[in-house]
C-alpha atoms as an extended CHARMM CRD file, in Angstrom:
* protein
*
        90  EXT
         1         1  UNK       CA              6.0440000000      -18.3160000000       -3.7170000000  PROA      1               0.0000000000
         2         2  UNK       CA              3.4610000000      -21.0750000000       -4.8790000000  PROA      2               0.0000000000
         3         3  UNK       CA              3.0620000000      -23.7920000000       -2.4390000000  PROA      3               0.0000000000
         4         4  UNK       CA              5.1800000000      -26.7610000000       -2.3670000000  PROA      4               0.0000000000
         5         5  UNK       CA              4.6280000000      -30.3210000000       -1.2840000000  PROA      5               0.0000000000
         6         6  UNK       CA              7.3070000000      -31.3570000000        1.4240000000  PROA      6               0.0000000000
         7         7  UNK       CA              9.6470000000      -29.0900000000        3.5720000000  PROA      7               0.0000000000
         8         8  UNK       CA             10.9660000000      -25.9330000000        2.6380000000  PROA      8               0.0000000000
         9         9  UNK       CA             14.3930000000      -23.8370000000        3.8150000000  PROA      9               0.0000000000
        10        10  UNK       CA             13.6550000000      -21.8140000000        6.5320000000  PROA      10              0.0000000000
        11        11  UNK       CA             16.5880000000      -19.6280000000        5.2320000000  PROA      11              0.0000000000
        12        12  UNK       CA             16.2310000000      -19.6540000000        1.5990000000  PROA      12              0.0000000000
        13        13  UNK       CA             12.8400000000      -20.8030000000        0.7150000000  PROA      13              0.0000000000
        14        14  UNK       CA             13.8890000000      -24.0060000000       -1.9960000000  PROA      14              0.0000000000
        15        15  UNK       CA             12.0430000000      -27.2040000000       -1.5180000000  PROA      15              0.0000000000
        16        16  UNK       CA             13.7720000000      -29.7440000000        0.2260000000  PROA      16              0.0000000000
        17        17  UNK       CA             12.6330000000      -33.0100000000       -1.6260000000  PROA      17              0.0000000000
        18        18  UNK       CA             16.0700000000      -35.1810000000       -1.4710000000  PROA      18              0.0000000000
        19        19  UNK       CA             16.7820000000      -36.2790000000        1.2610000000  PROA      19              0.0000000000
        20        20  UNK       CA             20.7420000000      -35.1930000000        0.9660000000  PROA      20              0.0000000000
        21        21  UNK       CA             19.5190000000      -31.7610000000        0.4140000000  PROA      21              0.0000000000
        22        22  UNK       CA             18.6920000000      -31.2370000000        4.3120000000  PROA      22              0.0000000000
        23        23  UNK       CA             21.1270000000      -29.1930000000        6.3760000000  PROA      23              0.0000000000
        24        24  UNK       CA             22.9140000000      -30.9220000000        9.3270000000  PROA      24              0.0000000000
        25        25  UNK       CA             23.7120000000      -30.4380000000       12.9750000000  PROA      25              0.0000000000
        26        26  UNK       CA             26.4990000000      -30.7190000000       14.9930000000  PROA      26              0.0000000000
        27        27  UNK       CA             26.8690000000      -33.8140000000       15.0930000000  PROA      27              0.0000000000
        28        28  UNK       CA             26.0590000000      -34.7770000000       11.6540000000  PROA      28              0.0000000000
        29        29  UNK       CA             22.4960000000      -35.3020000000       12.0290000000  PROA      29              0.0000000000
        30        30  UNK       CA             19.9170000000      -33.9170000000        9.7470000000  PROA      30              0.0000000000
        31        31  UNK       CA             18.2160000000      -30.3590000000       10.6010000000  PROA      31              0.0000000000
        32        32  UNK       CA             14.7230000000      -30.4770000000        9.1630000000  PROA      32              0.0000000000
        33        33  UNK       CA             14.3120000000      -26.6080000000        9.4740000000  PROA      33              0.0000000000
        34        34  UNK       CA             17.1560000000      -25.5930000000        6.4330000000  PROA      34              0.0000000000
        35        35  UNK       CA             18.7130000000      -26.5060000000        3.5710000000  PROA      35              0.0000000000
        36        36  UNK       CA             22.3130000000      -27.8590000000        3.0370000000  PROA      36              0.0000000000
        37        37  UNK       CA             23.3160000000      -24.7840000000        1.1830000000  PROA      37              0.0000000000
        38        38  UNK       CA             22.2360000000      -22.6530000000        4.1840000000  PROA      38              0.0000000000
        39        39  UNK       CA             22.9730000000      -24.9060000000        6.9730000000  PROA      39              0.0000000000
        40        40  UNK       CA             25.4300000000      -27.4690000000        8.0760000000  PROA      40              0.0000000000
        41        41  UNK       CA             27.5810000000      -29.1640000000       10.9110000000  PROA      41              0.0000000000
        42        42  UNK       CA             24.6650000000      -26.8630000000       13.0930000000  PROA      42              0.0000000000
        43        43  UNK       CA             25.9650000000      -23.3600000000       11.6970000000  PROA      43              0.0000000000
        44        44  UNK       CA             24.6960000000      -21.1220000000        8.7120000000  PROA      44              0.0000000000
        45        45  UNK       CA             27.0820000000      -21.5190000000        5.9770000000  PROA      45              0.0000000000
        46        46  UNK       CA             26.6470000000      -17.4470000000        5.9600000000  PROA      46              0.0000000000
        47        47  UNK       CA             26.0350000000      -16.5800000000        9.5390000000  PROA      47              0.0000000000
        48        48  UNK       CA             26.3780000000      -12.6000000000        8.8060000000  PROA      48              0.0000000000
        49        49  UNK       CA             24.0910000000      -12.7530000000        5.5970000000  PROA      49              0.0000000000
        50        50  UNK       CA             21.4470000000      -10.7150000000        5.8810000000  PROA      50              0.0000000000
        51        51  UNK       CA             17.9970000000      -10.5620000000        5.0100000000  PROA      51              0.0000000000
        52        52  UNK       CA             18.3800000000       -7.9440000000        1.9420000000  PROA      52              0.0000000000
        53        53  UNK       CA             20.9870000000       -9.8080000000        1.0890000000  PROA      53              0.0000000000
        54        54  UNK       CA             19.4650000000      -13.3700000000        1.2920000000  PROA      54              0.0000000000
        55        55  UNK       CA             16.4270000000      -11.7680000000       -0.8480000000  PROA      55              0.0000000000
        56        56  UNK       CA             19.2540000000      -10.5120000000       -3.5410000000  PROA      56              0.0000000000
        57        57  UNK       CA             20.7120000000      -14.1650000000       -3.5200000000  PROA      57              0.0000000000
        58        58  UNK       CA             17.1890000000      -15.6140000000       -3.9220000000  PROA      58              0.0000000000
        59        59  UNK       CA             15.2770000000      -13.3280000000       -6.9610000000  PROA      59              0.0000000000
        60        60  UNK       CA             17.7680000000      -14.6010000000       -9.3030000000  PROA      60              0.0000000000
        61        61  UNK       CA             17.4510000000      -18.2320000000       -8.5850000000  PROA      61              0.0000000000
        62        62  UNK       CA             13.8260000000      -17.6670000000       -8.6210000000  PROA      62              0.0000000000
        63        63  UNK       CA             13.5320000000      -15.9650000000      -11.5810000000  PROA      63              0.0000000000
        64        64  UNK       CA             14.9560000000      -18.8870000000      -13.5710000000  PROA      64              0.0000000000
        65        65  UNK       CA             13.1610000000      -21.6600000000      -11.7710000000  PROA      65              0.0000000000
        66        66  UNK       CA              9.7760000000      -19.9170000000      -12.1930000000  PROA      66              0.0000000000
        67        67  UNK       CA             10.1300000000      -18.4120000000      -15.5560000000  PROA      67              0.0000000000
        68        68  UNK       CA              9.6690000000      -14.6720000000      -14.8470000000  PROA      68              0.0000000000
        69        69  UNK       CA             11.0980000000      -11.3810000000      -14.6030000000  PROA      69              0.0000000000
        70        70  UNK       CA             13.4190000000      -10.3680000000      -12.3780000000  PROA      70              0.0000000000
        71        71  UNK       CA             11.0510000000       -7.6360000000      -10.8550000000  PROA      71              0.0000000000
        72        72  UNK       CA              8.3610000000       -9.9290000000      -10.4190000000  PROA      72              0.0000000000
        73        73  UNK       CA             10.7140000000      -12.5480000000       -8.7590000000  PROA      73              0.0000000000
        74        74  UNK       CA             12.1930000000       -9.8280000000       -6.7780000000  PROA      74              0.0000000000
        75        75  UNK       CA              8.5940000000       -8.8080000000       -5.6660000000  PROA      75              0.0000000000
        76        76  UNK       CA              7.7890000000      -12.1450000000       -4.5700000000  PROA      76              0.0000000000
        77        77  UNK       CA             10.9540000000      -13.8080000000       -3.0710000000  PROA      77              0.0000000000
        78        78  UNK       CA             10.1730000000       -9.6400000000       -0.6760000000  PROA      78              0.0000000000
        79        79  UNK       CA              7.2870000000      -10.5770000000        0.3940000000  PROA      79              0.0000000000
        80        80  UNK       CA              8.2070000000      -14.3580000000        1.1040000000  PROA      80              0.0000000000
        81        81  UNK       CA             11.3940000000      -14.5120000000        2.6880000000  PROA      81              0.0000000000
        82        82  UNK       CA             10.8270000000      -12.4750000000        6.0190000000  PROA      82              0.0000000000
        83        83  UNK       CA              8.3110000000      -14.8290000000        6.9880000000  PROA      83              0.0000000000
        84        84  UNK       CA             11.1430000000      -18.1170000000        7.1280000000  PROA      84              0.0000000000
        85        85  UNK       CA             12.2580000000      -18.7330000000       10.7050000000  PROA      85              0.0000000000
        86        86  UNK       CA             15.2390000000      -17.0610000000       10.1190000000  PROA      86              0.0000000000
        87        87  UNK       CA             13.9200000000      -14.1090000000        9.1050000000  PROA      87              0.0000000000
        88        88  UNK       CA             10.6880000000      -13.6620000000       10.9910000000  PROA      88              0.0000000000
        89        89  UNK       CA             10.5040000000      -10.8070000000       13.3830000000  PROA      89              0.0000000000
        90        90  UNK       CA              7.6640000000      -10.1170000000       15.4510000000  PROA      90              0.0000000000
């Protein structure tokens, strides 16, 4: 994914550049790490989501936002997402 100025989801890779779009914990406060799609009241909204899965969700929305082909989205939002916190395995 090109680079982005400000935080991005550590779950689903979209910019976070409102303020309101930040995930929250527990107790209400924001979490800086993911997105409010992906995270709130200090849960994922999809705790049993998987990574395939997650990458599925993703090359669509990517697709459209970045004005290519499915393939090539697919092919990019691969090789980006396992390296978000959530998904990183050493």
């Amino acid at each position: 994914m090109p680079k982005t100025v400000g935080p991005i989801c550590q779950s689903c890779g979209m910019p976070i550049q409102d303020p309101k779009d930040f995930g929250t914990t527990a107790s209400g406060a924001k979490n800086l790490s993911y997105c409010r799609f992906c995270f709130q009241n200090g849960d994922f909204t999809e705790p049993d989501l998987t990574l395939e899965q997650m990458i599925e969700k993703c090359t669509g929305i990517a697709a459209t936002k970045r004005n290519m082909t499915e393939d090539k989205a697919k092919e990019i939002v691969s090789d980006y997402m396992p390296k978000l916190k959530r998904w990183f395995r050493k």
